[in-house]
LOMI-326326 format. One record per residue (C-alpha): x, y, z; residue number from 1. Coordinates in steps of 0.25 Angstrom, whole numbers, padded with zeros to 4 digits. Layout:
atom X: X&Y: Y&Z: Z&num: NUM
...
END
This chain:
atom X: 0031&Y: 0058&Z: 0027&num: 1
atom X: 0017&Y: 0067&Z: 0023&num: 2
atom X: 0006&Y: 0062&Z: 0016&num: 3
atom X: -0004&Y: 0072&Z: 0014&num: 4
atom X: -0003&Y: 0082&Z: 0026&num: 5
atom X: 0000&Y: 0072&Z: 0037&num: 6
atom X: 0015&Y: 0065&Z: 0041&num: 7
atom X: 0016&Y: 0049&Z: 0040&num: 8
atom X: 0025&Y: 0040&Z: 0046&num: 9
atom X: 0031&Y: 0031&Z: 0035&num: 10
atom X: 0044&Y: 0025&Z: 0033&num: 11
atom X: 0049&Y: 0025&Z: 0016&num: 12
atom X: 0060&Y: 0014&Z: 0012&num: 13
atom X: 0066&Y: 0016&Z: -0002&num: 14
atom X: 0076&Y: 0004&Z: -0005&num: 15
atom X: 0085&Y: 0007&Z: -0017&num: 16
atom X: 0084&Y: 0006&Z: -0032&num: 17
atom X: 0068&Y: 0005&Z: -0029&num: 18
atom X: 0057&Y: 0009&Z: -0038&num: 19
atom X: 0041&Y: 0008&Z: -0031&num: 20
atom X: 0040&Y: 0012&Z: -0016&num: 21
atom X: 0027&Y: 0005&Z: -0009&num: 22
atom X: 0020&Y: 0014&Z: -0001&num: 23
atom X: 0013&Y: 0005&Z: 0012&num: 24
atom X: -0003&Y: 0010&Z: 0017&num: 25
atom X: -0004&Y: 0001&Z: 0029&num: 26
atom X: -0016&Y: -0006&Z: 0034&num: 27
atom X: -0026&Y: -0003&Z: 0045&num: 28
atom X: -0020&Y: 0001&Z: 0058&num: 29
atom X: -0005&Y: -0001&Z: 0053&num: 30
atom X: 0006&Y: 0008&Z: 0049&num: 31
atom X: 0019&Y: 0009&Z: 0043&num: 32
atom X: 0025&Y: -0001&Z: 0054&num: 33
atom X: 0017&Y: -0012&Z: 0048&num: 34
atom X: 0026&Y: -0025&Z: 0048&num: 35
atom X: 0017&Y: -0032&Z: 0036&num: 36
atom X: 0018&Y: -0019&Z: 0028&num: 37
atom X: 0033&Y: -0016&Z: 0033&num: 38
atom X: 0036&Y: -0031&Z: 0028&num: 39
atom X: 0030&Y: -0029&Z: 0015&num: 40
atom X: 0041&Y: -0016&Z: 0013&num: 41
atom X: 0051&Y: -0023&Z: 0018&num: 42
atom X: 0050&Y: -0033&Z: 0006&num: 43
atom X: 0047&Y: -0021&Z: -0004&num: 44
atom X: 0060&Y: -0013&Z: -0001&num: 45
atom X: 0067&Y: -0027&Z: -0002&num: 46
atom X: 0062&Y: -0026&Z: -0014&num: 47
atom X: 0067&Y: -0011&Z: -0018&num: 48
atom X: 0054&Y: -0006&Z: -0016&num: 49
atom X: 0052&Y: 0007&Z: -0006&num: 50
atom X: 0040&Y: 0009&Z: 0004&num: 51
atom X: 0035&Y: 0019&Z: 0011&num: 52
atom X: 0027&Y: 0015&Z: 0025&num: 53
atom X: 0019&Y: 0026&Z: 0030&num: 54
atom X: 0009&Y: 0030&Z: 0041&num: 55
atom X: -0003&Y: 0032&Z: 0034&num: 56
atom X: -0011&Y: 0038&Z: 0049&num: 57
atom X: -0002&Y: 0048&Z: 0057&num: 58
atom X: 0001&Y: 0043&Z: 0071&num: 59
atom X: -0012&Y: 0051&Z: 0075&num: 60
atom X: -0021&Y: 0045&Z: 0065&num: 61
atom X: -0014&Y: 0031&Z: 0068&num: 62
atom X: -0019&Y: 0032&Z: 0084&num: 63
atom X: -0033&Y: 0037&Z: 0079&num: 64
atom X: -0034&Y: 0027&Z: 0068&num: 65
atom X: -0030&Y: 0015&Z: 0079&num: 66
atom X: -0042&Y: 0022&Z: 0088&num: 67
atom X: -0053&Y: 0023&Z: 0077&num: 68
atom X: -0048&Y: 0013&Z: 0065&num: 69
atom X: -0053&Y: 0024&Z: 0055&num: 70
atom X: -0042&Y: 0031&Z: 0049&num: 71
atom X: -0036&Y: 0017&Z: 0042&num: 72
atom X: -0048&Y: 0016&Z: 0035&num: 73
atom X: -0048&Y: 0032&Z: 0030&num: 74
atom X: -0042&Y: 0026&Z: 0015&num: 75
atom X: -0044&Y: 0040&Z: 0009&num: 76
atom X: -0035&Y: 0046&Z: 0021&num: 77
atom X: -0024&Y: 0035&Z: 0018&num: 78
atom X: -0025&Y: 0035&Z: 0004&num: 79
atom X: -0024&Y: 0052&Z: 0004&num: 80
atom X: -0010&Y: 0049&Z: 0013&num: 81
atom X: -0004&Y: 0038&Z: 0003&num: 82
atom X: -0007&Y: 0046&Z: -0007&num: 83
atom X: 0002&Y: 0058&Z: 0000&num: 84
atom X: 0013&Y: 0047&Z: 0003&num: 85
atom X: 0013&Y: 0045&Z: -0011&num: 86
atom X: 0015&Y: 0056&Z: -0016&num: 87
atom X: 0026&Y: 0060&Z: -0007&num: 88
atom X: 0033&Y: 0047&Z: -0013&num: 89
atom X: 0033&Y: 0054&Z: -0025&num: 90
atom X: 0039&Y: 0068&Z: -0019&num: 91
atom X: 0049&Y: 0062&Z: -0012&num: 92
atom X: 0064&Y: 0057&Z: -0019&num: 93
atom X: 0064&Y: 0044&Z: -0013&num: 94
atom X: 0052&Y: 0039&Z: -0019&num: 95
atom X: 0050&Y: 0049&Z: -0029&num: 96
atom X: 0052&Y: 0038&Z: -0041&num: 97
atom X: 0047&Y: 0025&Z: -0035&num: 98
atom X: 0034&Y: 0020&Z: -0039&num: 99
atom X: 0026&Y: 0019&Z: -0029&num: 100
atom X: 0016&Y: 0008&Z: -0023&num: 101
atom X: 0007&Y: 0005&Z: -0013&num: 102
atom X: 0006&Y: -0006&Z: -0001&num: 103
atom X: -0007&Y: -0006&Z: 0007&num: 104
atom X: -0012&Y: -0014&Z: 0016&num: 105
atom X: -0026&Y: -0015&Z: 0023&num: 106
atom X: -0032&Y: -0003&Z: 0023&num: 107
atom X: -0019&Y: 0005&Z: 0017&num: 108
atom X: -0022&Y: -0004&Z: 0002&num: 109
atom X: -0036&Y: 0005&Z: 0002&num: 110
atom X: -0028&Y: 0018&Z: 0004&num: 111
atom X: -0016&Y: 0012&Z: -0006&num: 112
atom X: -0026&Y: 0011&Z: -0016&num: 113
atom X: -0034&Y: 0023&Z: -0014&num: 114
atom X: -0022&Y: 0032&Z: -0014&num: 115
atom X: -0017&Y: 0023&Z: -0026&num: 116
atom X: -0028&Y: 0026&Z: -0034&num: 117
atom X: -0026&Y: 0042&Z: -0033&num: 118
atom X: -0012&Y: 0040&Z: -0037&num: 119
atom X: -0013&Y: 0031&Z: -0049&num: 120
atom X: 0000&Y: 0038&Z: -0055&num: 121
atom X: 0008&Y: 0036&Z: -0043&num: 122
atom X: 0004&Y: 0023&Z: -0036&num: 123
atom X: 0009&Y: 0011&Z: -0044&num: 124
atom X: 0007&Y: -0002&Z: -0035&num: 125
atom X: -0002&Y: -0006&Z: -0023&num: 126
atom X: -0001&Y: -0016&Z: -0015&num: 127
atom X: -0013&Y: -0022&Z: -0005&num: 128
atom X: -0010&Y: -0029&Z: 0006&num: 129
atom X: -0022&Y: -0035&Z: 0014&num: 130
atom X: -0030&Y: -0021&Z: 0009&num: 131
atom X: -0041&Y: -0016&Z: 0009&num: 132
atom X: -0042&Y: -0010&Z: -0007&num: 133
atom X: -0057&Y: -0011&Z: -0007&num: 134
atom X: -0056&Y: 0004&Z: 0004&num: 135
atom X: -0050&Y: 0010&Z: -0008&num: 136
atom X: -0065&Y: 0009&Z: -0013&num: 137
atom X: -0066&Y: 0019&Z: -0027&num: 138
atom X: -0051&Y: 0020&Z: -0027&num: 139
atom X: -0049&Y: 0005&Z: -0031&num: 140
atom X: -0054&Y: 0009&Z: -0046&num: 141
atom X: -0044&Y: 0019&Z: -0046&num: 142
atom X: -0032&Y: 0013&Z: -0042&num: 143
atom X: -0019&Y: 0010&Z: -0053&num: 144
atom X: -0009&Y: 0004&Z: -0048&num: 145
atom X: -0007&Y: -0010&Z: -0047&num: 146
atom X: -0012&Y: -0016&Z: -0035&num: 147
atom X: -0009&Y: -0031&Z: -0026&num: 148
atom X: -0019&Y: -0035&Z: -0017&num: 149
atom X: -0013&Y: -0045&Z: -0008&num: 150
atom X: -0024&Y: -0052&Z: 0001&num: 151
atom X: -0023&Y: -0063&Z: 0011&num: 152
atom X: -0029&Y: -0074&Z: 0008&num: 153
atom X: -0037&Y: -0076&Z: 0022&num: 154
atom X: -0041&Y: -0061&Z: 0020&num: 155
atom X: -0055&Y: -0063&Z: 0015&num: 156
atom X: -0062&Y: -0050&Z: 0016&num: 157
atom X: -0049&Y: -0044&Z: 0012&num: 158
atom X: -0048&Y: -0052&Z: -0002&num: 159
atom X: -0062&Y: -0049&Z: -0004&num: 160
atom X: -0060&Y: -0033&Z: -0003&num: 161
atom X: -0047&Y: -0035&Z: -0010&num: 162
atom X: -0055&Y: -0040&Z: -0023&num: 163
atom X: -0067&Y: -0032&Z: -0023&num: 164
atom X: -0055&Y: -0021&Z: -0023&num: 165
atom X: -0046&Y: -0026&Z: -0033&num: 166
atom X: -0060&Y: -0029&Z: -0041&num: 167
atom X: -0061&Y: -0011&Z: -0041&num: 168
atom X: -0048&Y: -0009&Z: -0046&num: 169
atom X: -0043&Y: -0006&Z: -0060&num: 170
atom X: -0030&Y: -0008&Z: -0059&num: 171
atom X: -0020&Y: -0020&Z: -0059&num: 172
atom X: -0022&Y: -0027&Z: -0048&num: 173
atom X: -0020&Y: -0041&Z: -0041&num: 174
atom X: -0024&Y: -0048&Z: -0027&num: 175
atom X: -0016&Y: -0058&Z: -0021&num: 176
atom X: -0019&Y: -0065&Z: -0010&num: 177
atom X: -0010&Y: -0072&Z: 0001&num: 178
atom X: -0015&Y: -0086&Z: 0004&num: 179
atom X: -0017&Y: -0086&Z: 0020&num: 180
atom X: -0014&Y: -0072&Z: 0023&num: 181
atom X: -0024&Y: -0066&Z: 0030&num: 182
atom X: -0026&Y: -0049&Z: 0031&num: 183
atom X: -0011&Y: -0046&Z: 0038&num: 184
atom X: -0004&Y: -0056&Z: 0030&num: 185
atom X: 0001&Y: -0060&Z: 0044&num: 186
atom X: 0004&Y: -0076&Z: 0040&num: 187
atom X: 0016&Y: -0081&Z: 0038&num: 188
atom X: 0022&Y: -0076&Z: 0022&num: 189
atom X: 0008&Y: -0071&Z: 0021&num: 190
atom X: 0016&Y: -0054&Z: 0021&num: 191
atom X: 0028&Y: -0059&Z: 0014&num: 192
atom X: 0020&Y: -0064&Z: 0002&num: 193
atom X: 0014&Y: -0049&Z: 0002&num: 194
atom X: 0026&Y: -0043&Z: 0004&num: 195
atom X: 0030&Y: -0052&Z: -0009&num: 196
atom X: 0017&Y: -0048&Z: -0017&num: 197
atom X: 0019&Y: -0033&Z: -0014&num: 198
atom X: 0033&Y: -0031&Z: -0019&num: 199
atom X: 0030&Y: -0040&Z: -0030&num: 200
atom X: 0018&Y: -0029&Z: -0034&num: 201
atom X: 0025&Y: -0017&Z: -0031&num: 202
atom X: 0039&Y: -0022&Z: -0038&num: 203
atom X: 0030&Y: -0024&Z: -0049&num: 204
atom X: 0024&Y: -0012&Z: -0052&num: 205
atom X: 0035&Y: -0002&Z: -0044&num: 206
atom X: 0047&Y: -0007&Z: -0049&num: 207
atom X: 0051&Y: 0001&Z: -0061&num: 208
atom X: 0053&Y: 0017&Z: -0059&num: 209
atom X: 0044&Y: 0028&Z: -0058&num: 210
atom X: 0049&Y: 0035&Z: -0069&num: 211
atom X: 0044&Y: 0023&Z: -0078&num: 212
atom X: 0032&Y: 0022&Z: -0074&num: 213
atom X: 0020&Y: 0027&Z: -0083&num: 214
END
């Protein structure tokens, strides 16, 4: 799959009789093979909703990245490629009609919402999951489509940047925070009640055809 002028990795799953895809920006240091990300698409396409995981680094910017820890935090660069993947959803047939969401996490929720931002027609949902919106700095006033925020609850720097970030933004916009969850969302229930929030978000504002959107 090309995004701008380089090939990702990525895996697409497109259930039936579905309506909104979620495209995944993955965190710090993580890839398509996330199991918490991986969980939450499992319960998406349950839901007759398609995903698309992807690669956002190449396997040569992945081994530099794990060297220097610099090009996770290049937001304009990881923006740029969902931007790219996007608009490949809208070229290709499979995806062609679906409206089309994203799902970030950590540091992927910055690039989500800066590549949101420059594609207000396209992008109609965003989800945050232990993010970092606040590196989408400028780009936070720009943003249209209606965003979750899900924070846990013994995340305390992270709820902080959540709400200055949510605070920026113009659009409709919630945060939710899970009670105990700290930033992986590694307690017991703590990723099944995102998993629940996400498709409740996405279902929401996906769920009726492209063609009938204004």
């Amino acid at each position: 799959m090309r995004s701008s002028s380089v090939s990702l990795d990525a895996d697409l799953s497109v259930p039936a009789s579905c309506n909104g895809i979620v495209l995944f920006a993955h965190g710090s240091g993580s890839s398509r093979l996330s199991p918490r990300n991986r969980q939450v698409a499992e319960s998406l396409n349950a839901s007759r909703l398609a995903t698309l995981l992807v690669d956002l680094l190449t396997p040569d910017e992945e081994a530099e990245d794990q060297r220097t820890r610099e090009l996770r935090f290049d937001i304009a660069m990881l923006a740029d490629r969902l931007v790219g993947l996007t608009d490949w959803l809208r070229s290709n047939d499979q995806t062609a009609n679906l409206r089309i969401g994203y799902f970030g996490a950590s540091t992927g929720a910055g690039a989500a919402l800066v590549a949101a931002a420059q594609r207000p027609d396209t992008v109609n949902a965003v989800v945050s999951r232990g993010g970092r919106p606040d590196l989408a700095g400028p780009a936070l006033e720009r943003v249209r489509a209606p965003t979750l925020l899900i924070v846990g609850g013994n995340d305390g720097p992270v709820i902080d940047m959540n709400s200055q970030a949510m605070a920026a933004m113009h659009c409709e916009k919630r945060m939710t925070i899970v009670p105990g969850a700290t930033h992986l969302f590694e307690e017991p229930d703590a990723l099944g009640a995102v998993s629940t929030l996400a498709r409740d978000w996405f279902k929401s504002h996906l769920n009726q055809p492209r063609s009938s959107a204004k």
